[in-house]
C-alpha positions as CSV (number, residue, x, y, z in Angstrom):
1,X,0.0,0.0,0.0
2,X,1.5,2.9,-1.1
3,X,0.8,6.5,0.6
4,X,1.4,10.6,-0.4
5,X,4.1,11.5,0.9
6,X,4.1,14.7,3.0
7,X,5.6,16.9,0.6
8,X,3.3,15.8,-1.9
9,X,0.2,16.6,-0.1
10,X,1.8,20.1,0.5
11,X,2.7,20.8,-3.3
12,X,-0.8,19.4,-4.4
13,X,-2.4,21.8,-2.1
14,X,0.0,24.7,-2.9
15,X,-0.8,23.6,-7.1
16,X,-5.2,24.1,-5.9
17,X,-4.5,27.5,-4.2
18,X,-2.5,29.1,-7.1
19,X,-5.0,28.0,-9.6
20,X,-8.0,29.1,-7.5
21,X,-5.6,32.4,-7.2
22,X,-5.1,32.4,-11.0
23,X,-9.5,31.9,-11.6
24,X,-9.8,34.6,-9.1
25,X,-7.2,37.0,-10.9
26,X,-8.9,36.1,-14.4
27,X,-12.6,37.4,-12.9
28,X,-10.8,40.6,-12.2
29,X,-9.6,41.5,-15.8
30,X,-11.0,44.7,-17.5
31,X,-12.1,42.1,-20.1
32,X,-14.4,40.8,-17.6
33,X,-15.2,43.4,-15.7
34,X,-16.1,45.6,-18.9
35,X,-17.7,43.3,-21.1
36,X,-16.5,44.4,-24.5
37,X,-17.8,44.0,-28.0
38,X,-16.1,41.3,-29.6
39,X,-16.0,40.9,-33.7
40,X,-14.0,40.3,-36.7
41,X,-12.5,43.6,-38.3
42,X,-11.0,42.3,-41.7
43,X,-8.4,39.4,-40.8
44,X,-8.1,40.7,-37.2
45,X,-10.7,40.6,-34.2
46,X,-11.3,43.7,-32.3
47,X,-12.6,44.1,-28.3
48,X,-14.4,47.5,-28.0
49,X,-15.8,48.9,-25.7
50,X,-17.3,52.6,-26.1
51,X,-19.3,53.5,-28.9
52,X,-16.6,54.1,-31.2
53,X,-12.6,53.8,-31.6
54,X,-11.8,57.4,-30.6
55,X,-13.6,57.5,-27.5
56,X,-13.9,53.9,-26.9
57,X,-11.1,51.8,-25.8
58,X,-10.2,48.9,-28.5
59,X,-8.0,46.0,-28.6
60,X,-7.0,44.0,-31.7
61,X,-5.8,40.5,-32.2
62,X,-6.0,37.4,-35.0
63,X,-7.8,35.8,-32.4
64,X,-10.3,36.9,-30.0
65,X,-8.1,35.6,-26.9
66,X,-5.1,38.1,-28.3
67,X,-7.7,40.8,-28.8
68,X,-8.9,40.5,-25.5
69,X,-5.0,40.5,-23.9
70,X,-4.6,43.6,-26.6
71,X,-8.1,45.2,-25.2
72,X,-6.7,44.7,-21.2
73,X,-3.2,46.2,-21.8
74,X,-4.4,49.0,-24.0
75,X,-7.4,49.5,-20.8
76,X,-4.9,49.7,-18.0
77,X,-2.3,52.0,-20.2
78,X,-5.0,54.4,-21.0
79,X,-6.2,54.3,-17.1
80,X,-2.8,55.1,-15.8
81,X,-1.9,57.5,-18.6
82,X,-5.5,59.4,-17.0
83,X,-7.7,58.6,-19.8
84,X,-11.9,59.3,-19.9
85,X,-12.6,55.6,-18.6
């Protein structure tokens, strides 16, 4: 009969917290949190949210995932630089 070993059971429970850390830190991108239109724009996606790209903010991607990661980088750059949103 073959048991975990101590530091087994300590590096499995160390591998569930960072992924529940990792789903928690996921629900708190702007992606998430904002909700933005997704759709294809030529061979690209774009994320968008605002009514338009000049007052909106906009990420673009060949993929929605990258559009999204564009969209969340481009939404904390223009909240730090002291953009409208």
């Amino acid at each position: 009969m073959s048991y975990a070993s101590e530091q087994g059971v300590l590096n499995a429970q160390w591998n569930a917290a960072e992924m529940a850390f990792q789903a928690e830190r996921a629900k708190c991108s702007p992606h998430v949190l904002m909700r933005p239109r997704s759709f294809p724009d030529g061979n690209m996606w774009c994320a968008l949210y605002g009514e338009n790209l000049q007052e909106g903010v906009a990420g673009f991607g060949k993929t929605p995932e990258r559009a999204v990661a564009d969209f969340d980088k481009n939404w904390r750059e223009q909240t730090l630089a002291g953009g409208t949103t």
